[in-house]
Backbone as a chain_set.jsonl record, in Angstrom:
{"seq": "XXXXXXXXXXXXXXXXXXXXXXXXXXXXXXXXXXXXXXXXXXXXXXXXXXXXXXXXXXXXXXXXXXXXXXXXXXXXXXXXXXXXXXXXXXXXXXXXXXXXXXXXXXXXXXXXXXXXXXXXXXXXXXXXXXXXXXXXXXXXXXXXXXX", "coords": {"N": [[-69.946, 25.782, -0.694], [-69.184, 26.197, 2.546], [-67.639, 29.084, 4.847], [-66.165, 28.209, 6.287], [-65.229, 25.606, 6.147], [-63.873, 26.492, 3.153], [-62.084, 28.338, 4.936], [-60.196, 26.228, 5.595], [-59.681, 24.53, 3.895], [-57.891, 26.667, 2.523], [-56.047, 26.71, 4.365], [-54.622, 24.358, 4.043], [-53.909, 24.36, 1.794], [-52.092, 26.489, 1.909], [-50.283, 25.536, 3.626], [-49.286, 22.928, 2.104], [-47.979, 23.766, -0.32], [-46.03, 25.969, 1.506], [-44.745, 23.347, 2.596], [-43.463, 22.168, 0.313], [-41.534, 24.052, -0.302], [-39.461, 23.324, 1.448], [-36.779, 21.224, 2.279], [-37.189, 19.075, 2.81], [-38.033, 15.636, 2.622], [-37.986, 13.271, 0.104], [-35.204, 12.698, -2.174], [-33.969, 12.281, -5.733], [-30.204, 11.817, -6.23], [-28.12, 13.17, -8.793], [-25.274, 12.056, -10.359], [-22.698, 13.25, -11.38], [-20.84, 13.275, -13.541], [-21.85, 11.184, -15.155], [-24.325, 11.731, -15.363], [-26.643, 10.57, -14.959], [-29.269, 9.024, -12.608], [-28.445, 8.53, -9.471], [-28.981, 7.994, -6.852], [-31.605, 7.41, -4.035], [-32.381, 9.996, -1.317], [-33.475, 10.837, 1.717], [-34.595, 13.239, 2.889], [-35.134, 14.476, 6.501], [-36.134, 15.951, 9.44], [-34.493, 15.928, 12.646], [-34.707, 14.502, 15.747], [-33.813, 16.424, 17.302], [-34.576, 18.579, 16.352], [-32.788, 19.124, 13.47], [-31.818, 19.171, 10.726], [-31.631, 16.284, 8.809], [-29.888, 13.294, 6.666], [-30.812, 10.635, 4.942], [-29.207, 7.769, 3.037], [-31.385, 6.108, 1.056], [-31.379, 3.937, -1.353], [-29.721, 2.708, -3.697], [-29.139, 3.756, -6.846], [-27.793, 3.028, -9.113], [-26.613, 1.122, -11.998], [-24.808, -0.481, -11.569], [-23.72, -2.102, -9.12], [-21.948, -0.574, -6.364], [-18.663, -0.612, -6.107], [-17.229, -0.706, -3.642], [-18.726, -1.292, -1.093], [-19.164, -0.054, 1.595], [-18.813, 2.893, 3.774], [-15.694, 3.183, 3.843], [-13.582, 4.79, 3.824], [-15.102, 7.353, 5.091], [-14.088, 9.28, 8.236], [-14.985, 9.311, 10.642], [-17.764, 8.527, 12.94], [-19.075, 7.22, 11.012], [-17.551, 5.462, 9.514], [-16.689, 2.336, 7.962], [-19.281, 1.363, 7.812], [-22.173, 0.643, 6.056], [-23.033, 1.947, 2.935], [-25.475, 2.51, 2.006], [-28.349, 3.465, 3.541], [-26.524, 5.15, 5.207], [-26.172, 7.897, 7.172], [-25.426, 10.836, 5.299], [-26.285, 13.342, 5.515], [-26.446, 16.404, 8.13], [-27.379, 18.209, 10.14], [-28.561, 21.588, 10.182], [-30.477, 24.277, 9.639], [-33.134, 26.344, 8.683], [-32.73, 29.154, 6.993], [-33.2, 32.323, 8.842], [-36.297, 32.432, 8.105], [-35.9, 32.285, 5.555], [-36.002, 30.52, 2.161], [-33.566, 29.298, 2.371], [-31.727, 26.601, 4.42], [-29.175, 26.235, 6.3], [-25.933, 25.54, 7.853], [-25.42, 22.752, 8.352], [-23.519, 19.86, 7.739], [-22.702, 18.085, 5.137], [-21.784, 14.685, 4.398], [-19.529, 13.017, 1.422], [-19.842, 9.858, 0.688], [-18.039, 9.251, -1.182], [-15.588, 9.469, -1.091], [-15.067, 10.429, 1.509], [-15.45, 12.639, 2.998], [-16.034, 15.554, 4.971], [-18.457, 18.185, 3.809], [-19.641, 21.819, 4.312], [-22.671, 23.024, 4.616], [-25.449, 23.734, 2.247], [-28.779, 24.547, 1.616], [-31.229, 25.188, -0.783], [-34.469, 25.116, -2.224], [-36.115, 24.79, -5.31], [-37.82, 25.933, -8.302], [-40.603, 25.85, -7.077], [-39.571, 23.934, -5.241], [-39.349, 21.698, -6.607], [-37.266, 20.841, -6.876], [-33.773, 20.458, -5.493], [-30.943, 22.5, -4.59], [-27.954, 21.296, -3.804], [-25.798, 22.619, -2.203], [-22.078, 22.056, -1.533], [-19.235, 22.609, 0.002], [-16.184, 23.99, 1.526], [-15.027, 26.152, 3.442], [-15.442, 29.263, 2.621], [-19.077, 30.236, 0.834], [-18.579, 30.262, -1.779], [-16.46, 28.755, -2.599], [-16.832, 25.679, -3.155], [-19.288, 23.169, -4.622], [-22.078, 22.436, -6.296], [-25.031, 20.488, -6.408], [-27.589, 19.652, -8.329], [-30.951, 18.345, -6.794], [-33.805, 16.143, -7.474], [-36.972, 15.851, -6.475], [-38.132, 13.136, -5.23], [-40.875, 12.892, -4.034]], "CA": [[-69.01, 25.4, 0.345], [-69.085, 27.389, 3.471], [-66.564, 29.446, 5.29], [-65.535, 27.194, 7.419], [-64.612, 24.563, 4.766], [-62.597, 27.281, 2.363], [-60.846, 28.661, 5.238], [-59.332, 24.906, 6.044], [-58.693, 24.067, 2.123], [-56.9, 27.973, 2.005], [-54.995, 26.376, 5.015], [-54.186, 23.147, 3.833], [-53.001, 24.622, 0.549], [-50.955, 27.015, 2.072], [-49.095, 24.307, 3.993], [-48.764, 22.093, 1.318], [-47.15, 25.067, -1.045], [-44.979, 25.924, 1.983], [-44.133, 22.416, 2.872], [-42.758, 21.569, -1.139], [-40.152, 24.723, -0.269], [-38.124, 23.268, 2.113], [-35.698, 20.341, 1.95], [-37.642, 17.79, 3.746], [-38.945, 14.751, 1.631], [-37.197, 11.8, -1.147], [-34.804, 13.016, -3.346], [-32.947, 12.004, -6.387], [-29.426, 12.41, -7.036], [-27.596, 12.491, -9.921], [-24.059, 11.675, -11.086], [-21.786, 14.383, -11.992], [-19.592, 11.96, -14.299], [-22.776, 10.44, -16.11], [-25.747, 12.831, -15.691], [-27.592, 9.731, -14.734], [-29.795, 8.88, -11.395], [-27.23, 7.402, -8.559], [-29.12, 7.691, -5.295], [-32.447, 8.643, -3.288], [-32.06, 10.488, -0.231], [-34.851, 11.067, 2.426], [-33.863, 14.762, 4.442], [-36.124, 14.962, 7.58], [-35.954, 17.201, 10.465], [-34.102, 14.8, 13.285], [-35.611, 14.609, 17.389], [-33.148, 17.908, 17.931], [-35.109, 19.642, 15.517], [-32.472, 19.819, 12.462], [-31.847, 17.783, 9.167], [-30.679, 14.506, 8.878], [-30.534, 13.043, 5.588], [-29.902, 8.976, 4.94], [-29.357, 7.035, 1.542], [-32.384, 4.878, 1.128], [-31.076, 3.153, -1.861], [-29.075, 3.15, -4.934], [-30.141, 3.639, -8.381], [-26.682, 2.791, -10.008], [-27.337, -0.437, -12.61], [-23.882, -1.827, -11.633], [-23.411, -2.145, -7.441], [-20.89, 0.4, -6.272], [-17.407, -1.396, -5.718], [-16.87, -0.467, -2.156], [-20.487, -0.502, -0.224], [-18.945, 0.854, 2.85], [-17.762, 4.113, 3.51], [-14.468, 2.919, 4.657], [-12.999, 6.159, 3.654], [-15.295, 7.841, 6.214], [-12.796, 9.17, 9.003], [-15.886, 9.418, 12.2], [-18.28, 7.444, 13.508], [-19.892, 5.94, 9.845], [-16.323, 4.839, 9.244], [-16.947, 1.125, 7.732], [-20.938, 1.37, 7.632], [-22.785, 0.293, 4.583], [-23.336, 3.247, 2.212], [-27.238, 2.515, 1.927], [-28.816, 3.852, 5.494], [-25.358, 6.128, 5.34], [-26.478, 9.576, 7.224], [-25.193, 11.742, 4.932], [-26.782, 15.05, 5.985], [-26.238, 16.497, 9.274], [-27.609, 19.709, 11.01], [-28.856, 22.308, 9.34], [-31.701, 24.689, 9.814], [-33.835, 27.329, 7.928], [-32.064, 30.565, 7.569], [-33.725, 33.454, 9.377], [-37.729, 32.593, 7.015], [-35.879, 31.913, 3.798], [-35.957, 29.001, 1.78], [-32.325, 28.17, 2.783], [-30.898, 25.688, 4.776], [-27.324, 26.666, 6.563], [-25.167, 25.417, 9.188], [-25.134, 21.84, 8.894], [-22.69, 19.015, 7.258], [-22.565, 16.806, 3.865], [-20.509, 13.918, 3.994], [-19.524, 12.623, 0.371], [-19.46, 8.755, 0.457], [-17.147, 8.293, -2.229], [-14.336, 10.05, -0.708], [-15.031, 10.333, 2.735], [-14.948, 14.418, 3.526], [-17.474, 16.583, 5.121], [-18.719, 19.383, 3.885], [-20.489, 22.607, 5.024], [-23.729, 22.589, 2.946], [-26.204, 24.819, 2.038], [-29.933, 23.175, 0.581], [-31.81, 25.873, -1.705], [-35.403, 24.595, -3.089], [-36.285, 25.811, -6.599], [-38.449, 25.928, -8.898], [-41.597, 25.701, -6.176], [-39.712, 22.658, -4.667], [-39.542, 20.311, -6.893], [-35.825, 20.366, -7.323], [-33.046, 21.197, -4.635], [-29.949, 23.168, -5.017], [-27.344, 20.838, -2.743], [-24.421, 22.876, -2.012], [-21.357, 21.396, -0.4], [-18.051, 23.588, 0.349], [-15.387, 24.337, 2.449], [-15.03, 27.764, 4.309], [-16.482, 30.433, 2.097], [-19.565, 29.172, -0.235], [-17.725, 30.377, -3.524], [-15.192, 27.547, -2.841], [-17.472, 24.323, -3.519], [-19.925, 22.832, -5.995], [-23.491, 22.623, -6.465], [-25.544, 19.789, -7.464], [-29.466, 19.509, -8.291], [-31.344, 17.057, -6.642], [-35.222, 16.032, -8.287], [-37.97, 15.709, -5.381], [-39.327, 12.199, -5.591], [-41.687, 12.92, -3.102]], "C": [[-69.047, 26.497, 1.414], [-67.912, 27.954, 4.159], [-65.503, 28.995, 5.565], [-64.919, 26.404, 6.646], [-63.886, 25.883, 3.896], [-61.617, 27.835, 3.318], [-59.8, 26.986, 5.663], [-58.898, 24.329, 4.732], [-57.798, 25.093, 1.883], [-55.646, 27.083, 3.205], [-54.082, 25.297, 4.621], [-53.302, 23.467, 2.464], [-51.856, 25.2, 0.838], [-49.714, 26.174, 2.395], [-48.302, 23.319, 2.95], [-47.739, 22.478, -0.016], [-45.872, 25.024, -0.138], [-43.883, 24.583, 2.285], [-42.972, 21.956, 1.68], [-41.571, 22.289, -1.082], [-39.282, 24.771, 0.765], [-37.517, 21.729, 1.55], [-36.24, 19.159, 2.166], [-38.361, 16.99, 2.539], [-37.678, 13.632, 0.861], [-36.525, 12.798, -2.047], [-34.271, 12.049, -4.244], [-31.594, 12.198, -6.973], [-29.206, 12.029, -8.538], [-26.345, 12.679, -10.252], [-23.34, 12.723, -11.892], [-21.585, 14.249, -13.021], [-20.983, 11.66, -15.535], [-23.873, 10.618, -16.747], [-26.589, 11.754, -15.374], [-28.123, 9.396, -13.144], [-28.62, 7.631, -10.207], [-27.974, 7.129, -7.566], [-30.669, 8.123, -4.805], [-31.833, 8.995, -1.894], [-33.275, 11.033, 0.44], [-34.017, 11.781, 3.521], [-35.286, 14.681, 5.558], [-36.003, 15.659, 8.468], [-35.701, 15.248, 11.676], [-34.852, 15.184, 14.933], [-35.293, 16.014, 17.568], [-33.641, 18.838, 16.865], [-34.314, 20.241, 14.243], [-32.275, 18.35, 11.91], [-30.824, 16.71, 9.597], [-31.475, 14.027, 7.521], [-29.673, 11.693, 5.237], [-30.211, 8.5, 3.71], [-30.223, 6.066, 1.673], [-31.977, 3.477, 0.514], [-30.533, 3.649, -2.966], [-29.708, 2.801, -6.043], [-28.713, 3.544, -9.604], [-26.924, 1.059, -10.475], [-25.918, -1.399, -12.101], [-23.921, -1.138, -9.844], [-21.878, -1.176, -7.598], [-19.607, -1.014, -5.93], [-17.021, -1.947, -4.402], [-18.499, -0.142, -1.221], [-20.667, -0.051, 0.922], [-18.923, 1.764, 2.575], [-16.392, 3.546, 4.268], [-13.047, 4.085, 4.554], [-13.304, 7.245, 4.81], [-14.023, 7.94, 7.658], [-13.735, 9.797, 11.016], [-16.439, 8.069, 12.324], [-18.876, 6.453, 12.209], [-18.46, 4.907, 9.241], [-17.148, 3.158, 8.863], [-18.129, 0.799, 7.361], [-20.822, 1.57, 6.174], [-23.385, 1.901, 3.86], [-25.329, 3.542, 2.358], [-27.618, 2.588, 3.678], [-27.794, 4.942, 5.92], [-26.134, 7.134, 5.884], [-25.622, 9.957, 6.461], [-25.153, 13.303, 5.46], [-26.796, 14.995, 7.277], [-26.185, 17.547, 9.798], [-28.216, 20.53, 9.864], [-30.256, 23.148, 9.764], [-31.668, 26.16, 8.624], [-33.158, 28.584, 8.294], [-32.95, 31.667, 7.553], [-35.443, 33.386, 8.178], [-37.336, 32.248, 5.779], [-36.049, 30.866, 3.638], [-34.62, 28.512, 2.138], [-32.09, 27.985, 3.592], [-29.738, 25.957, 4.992], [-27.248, 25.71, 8.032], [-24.53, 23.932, 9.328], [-23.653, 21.165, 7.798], [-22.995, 18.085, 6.137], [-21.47, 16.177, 3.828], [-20.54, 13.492, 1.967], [-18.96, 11.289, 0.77], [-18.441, 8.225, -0.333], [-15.708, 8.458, -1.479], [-14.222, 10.188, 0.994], [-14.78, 11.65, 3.634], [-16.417, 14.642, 3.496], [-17.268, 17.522, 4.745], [-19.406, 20.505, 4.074], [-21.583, 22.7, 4.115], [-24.638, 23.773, 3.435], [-27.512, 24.177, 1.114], [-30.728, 24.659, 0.359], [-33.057, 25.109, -2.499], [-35.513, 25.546, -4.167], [-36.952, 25.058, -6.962], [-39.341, 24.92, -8.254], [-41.427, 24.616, -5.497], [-39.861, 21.549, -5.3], [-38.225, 19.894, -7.356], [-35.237, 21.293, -5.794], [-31.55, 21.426, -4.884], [-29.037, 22.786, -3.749], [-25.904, 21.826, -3.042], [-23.124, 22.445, -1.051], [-19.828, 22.264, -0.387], [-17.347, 23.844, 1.731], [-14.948, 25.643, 2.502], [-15.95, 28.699, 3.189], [-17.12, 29.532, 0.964], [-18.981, 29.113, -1.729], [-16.799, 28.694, -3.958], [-15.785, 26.196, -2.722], [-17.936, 23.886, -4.593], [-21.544, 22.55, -5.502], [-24.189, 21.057, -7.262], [-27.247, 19.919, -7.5], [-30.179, 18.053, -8.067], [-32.785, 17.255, -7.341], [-35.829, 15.456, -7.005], [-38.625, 14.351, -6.379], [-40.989, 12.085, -4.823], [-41.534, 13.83, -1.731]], "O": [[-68.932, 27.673, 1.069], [-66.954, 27.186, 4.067], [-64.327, 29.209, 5.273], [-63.731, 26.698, 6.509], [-62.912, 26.145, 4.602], [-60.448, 27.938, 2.947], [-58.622, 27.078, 6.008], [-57.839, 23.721, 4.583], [-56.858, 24.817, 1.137], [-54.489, 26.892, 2.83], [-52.876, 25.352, 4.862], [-52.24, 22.919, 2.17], [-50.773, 24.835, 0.381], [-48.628, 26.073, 1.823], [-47.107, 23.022, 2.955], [-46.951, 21.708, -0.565], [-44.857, 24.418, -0.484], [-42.654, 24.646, 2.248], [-41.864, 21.504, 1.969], [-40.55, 21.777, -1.54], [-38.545, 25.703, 1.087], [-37.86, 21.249, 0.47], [-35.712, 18.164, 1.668], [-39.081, 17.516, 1.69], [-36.567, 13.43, 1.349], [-37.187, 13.658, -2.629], [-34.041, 10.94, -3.762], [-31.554, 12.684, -8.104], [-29.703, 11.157, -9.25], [-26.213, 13.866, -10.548], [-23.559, 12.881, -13.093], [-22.094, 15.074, -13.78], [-20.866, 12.007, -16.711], [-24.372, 10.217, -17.798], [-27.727, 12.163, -15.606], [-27.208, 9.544, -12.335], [-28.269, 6.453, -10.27], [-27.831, 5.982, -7.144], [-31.011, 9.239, -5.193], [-30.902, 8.348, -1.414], [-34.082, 11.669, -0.237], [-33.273, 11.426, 4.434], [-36.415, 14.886, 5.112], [-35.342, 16.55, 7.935], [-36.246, 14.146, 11.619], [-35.506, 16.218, 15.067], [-36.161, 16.817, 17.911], [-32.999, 19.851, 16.59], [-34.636, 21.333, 13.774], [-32.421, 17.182, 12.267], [-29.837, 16.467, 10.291], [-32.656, 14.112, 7.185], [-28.45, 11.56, 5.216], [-31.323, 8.708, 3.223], [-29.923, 5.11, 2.388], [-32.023, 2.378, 1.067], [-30.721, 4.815, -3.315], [-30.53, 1.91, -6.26], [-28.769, 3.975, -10.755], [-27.246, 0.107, -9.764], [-25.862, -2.626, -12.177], [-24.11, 0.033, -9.518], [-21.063, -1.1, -8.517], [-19.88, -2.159, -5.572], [-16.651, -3.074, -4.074], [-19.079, 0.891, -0.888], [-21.734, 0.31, 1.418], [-18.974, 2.058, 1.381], [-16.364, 3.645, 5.494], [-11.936, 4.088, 5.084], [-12.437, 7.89, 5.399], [-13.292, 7.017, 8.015], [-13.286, 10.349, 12.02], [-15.981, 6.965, 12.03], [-19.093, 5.247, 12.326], [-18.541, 3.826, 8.657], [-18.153, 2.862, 9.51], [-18.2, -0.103, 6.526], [-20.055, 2.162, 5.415], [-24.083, 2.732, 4.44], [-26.05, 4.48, 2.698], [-27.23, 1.935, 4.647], [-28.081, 5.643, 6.891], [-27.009, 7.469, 5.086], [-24.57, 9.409, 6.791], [-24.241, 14.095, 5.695], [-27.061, 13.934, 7.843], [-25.084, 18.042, 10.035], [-28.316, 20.083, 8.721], [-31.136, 22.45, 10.267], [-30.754, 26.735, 8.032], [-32.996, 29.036, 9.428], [-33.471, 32.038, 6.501], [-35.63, 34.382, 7.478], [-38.152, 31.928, 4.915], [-36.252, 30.066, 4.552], [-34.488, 27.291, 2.224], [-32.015, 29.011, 4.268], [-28.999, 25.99, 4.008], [-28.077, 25.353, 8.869], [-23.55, 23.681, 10.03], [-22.904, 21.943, 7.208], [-23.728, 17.157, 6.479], [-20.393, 16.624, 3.434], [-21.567, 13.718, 1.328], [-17.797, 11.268, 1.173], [-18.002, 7.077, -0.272], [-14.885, 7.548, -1.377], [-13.142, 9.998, 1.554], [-14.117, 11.716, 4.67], [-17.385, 14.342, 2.798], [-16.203, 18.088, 4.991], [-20.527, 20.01, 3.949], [-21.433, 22.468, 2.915], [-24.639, 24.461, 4.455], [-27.334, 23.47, 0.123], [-30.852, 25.322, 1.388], [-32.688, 24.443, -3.466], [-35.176, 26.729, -4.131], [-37.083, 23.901, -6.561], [-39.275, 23.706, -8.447], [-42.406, 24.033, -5.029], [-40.371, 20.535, -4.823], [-38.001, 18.895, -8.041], [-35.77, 22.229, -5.198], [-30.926, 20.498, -5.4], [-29.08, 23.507, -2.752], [-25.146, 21.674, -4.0], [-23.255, 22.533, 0.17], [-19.591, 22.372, -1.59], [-17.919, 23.882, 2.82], [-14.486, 26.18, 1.495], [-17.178, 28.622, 3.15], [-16.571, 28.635, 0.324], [-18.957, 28.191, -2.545], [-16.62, 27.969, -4.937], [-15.075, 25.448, -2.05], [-17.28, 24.046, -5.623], [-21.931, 22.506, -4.335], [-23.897, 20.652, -8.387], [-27.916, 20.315, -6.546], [-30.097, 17.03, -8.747], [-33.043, 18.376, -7.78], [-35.188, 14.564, -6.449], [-39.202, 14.319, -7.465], [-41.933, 11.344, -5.098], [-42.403, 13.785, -0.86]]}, "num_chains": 1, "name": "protein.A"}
């Protein structure tokens, strides 16, 4: 193989390494309550250059009750949970792997909160944090990279 070809596979690897440790891509949640798969979620980087992250579809075997958010108290107010933005702002803090600044709504309840997205273990899981004012005072869940 010549130069030229290994330095563009060293590149392509690198990218594809760096790309797995940020936020961007399919996730899966999962269910506090049940430990079982509730939701995917697809985070992307939005036109203004920060996250935006929308419920594709649900993975709960019985249909949620309420498939609005009608709890929501902005603009998703009434909107169907599936397509829901969820995620909202957010950018890379100063080269690290985390994610600060932006917003997590919680569908069930209808509250934003300040979030914080942490990849681990090389990206194939993400460390969703959601909290109000200092991070101590929230909760943590692990999402599973479907893609």
């Amino acid at each position: 193989m010549s130069k030229k070809a290994w330095l563009a596979l060293a590149g392509c690897l690198t990218f594809a390494a760096h790309a797995q440790m940020s936020p961007l891509g399919l996730w899966r949640t999962i269910d506090d309550e049940t430990n079982q798969p509730k939701a995917e979620i697809r985070i992307s980087l939005n036109a203004s250059g920060v996250l935006s992250g929308v419920v594709e579809r649900s993975l709960l075997s019985t249909p949620s009750a309420e498939p609005n958010c009608n709890l929501c108290t902005d603009d998703r107010k009434g909107k169907p949970k599936i397509g829901l933005e969820i995620i909202r702002g957010g950018q890379q803090s100063d080269g690290k792997t985390v994610w600060e600044g932006g917003k997590i709504l919680d569908p069930e309840n209808g509250k934003n909160y300040s979030l914080r997205l942490t990849p681990i273990e090389g990206g194939k899981k993400l460390e969703v944090r959601g909290y109000i004012g200092a991070p101590l005072l929230g909760r943590t869940q692990t999402w599973i990279r479907v893609q």
